[in-house]
C-alpha positions in Angstrom: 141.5 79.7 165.9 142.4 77.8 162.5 143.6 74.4 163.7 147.6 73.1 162.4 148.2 70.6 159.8 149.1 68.2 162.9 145.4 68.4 164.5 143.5 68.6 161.2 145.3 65.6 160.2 145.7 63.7 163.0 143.6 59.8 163.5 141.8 57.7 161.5 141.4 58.2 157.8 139.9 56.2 155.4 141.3 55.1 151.6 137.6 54.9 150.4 136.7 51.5 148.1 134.7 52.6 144.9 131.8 50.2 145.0 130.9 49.0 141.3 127.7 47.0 140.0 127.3 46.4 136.5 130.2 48.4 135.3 129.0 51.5 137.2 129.5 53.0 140.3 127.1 51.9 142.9 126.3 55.4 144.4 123.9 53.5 146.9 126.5 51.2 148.4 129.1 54.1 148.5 126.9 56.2 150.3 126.0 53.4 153.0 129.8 53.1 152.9 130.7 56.7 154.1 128.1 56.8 156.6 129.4 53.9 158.3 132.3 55.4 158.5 131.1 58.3 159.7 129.5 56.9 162.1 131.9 54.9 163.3 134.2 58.2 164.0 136.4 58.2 161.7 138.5 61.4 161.2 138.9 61.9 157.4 137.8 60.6 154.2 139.9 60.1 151.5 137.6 58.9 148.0 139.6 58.7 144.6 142.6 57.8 146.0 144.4 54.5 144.4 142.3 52.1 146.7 139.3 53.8 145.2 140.2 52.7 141.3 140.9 56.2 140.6 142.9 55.0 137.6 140.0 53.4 136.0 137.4 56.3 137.1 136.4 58.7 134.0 136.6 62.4 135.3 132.9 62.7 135.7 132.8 59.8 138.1 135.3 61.0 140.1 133.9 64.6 140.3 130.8 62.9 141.6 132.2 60.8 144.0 134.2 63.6 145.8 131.3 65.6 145.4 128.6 63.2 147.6 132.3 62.6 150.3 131.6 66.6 150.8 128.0 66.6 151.0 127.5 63.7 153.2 130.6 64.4 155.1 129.0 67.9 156.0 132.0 69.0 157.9 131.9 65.7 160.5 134.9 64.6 158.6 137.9 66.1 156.2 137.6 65.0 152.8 140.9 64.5 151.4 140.4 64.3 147.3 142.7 61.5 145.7 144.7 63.9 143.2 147.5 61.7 141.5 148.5 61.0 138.5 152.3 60.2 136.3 151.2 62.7 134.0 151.8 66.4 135.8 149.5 68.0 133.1 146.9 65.5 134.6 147.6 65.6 138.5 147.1 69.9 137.6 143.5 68.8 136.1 142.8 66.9 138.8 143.7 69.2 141.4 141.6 71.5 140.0 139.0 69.9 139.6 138.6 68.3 143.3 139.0 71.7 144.8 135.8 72.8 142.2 134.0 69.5 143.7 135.0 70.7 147.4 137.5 68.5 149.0 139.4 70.2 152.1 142.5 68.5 151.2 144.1 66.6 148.6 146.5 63.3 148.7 148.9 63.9 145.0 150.8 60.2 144.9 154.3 60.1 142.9 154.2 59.5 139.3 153.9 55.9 138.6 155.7 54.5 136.2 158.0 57.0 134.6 160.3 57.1 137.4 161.3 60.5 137.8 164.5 61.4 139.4 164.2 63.9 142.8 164.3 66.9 140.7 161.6 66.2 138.6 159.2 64.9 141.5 160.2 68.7 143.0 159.2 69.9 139.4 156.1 67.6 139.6 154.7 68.8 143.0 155.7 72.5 142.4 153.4 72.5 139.4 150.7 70.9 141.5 150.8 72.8 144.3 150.7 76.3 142.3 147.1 75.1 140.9 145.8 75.0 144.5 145.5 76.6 148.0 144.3 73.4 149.4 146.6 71.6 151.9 148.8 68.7 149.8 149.4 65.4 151.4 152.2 64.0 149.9 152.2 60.1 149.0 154.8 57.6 148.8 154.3 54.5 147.4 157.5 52.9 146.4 156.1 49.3 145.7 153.4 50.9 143.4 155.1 53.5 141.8 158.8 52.5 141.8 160.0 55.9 143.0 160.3 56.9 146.9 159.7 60.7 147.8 163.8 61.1 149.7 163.7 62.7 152.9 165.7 65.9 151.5 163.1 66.1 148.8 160.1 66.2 151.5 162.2 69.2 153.0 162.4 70.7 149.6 158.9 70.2 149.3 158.0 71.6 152.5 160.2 75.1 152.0 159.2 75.6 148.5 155.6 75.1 148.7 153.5 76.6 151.6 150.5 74.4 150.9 152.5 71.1 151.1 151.5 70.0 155.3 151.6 66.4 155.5 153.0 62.9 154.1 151.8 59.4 153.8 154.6 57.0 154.0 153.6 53.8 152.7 157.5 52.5 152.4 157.3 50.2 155.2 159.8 51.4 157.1 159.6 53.1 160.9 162.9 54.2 160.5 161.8 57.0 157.7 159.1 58.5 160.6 162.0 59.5 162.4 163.8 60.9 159.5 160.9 62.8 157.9 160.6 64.8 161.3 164.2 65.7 161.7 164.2 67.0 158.4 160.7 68.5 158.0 160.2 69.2 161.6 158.5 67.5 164.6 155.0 69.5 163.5 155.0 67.9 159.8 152.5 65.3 160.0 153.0 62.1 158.8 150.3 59.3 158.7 151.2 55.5 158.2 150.2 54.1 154.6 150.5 50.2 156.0 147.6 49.5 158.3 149.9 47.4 160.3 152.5 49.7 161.0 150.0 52.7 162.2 151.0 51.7 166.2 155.1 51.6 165.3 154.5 54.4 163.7 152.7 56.5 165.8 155.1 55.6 168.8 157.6 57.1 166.3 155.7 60.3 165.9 153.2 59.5 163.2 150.1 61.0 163.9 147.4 58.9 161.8 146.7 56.6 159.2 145.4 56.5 155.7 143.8 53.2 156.3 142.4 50.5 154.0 141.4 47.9 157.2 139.1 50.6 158.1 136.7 50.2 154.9 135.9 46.9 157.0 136.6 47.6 160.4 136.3 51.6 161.0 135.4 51.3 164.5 138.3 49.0 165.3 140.8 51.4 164.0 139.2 54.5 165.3 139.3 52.5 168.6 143.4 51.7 168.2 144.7 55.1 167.5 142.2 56.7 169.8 143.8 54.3 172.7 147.2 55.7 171.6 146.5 59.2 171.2 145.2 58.9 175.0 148.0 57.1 176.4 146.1 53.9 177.1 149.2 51.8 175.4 147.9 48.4 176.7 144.4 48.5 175.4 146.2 50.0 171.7 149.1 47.2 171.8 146.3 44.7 172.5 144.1 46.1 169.8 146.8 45.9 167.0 147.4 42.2 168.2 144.4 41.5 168.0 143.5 43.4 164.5 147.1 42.3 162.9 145.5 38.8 161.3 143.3 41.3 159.8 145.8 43.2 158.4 147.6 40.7 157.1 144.3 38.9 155.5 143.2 42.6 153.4 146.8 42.0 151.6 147.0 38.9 150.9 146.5 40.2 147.3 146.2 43.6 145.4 144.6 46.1 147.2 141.6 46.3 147.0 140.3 43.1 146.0 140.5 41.5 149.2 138.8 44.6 151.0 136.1 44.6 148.6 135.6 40.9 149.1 136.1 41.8 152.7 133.0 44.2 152.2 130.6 41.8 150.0 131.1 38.8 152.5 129.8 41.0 155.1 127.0 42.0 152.7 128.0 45.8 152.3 128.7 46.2 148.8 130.1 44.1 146.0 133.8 43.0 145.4 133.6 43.9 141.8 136.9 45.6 140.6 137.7 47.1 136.9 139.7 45.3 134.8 142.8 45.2 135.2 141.9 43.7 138.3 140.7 40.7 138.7 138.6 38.9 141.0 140.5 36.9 144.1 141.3 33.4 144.2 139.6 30.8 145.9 142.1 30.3 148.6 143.0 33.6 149.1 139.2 34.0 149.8 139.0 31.4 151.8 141.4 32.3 153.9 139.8 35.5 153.9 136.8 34.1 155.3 138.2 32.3 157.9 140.0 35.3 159.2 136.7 37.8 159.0 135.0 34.5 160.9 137.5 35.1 164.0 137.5 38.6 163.6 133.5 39.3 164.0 133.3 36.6 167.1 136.6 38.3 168.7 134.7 39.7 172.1 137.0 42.7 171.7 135.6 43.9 169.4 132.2 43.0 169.8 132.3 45.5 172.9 133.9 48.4 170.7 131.1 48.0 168.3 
């Protein structure tokens, strides 16, 4: 029996970091990376997405990296290819090529920047869609990309093109959860695109997360929505207390500079980012530090791990 939309994309996924040394992808580090997660149980892998750098990744980079998700994700967790782009030519390219390199799945952000009106993000995710038979997880990204995916569009969306079965909402409000299933159906799923609203948003119906925090702490997040999803609500309340200085601490700039700093401090890969991103201030890193401190000696935690 092929499982829904719902079960396929339900739990913990991760927004992969694209670990760089020396101007290059450091394949070694990237790999360690995903087996962690893997390990730690997560339930899908997302690698080229916009917390991967995939604006600064050539093509052949990107290829590869989706690429070694597949292979080393060998079916243990759905690898959902970062397909976006403002340019619909482009988001068609890439489409195309992440279904060539293998992905189950692919997350197509809104256009940044140009600001398209409804009708041409319809136009937009029509023409992506028709270049694939993979499931389509729409993003939306309003503080990014300046342009929210409306409810009615999502409905749209969801009646014109078969292959379109999920959202992330990364608006930061709980309030559109609610609205998104009324319009699109209590079987759409929806995942929370703000690590610290995945528990508000899963007690509105949300049934996972594209999560940044879990490049850092994949075990802890697994942990939080798998208390949810099994109706322990104490032991998932307490978790998200107890995670939600983390969450604050991996925004306290961009994303992802403070995850990748997040990720060299514990001596997993380097925080280098591509230009234009730069590397974070010393406070913000030292408040950084501070919080990761508290966060590795919380005895939570250390019996989850």
């Amino acid at each position: 029996m092929t499982p829904s939309p719902a079960d396929r994309f339900s739990g913990v996924f991760t927004a992969l970091v694209t670990p760089f040394r020396d101007g290059g992808i450091d394949f070694d580090a990237f790999d360690a990376l995903v087996e962690r997660q893997l390990a730690a149980g997560v339930n899908g892998l997302v690698p080229v997405g916009t917390t991967g750098e995939a604006a600064t990744l050539s093509e052949d980079e990107a290829d590869e990296l989706i690429r070694r998700t597949v292979q080393l994700a060998r079916g243990r967790a759905m690898v959902v290819a970062g397909a976006g782009s403002n340019s619909t030519a482009a988001a068609v390219a890439k489409v195309e090529r992440a279904q060539a390199a293998g992905a189950d799945g692919l997350l197509v952000v809104t256009p940044y920047y140009n600001k398209p009106t409804q009708r041409g993000l319809v136009g937009h995710y029509e023409s992506v869609c028709a270049a694939t038979d993979l499931p389509v997880m729409l993003y939306s990204v309003p503080g990014r990309c300046g342009i929210e995916i409306a409810v009615s569009t999502c409905a749209i969306l969801r009646e014109k093109c078969p292959n379109v079965v999920a959202i992330k909402e990364a608006g930061g409000s709980v309030a559109r959860v609610t609205q998104i299933r009324r319009a699109c159906g209590a079987d759409f799923p929806i995942h929370s695109g703000d690590d610290g609203l995945t528990l508000p948003f899963m007690a509105s119906g949300a049934v996972g997360v594209t999560s940044v925090v879990s490049n850092v702490a994949p075990a802890e997040m697994v942990a939080m929505v798998a208390a949810w999803q099994r109706g322990d609500w104490a032991m998932a309340l307490a978790l998200h207390d107890e995670l939600s200085e983390l969450f604050d601490a991996l925004f306290i700039e961009a994303n992802p500079g403070p995850a990748k700093a997040a990720l060299e401090l514990a001596g997993l890969a380097s925080a280098q980012l591509r230009a234009p991103m730069a590397p974070m201030e010393t406070t913000s890193l030292d408040h950084l530090s501070g919080v990761l401190s508290r966060f590795r000696a919380n005895p939570l935690f250390q019996e989850i791990r």
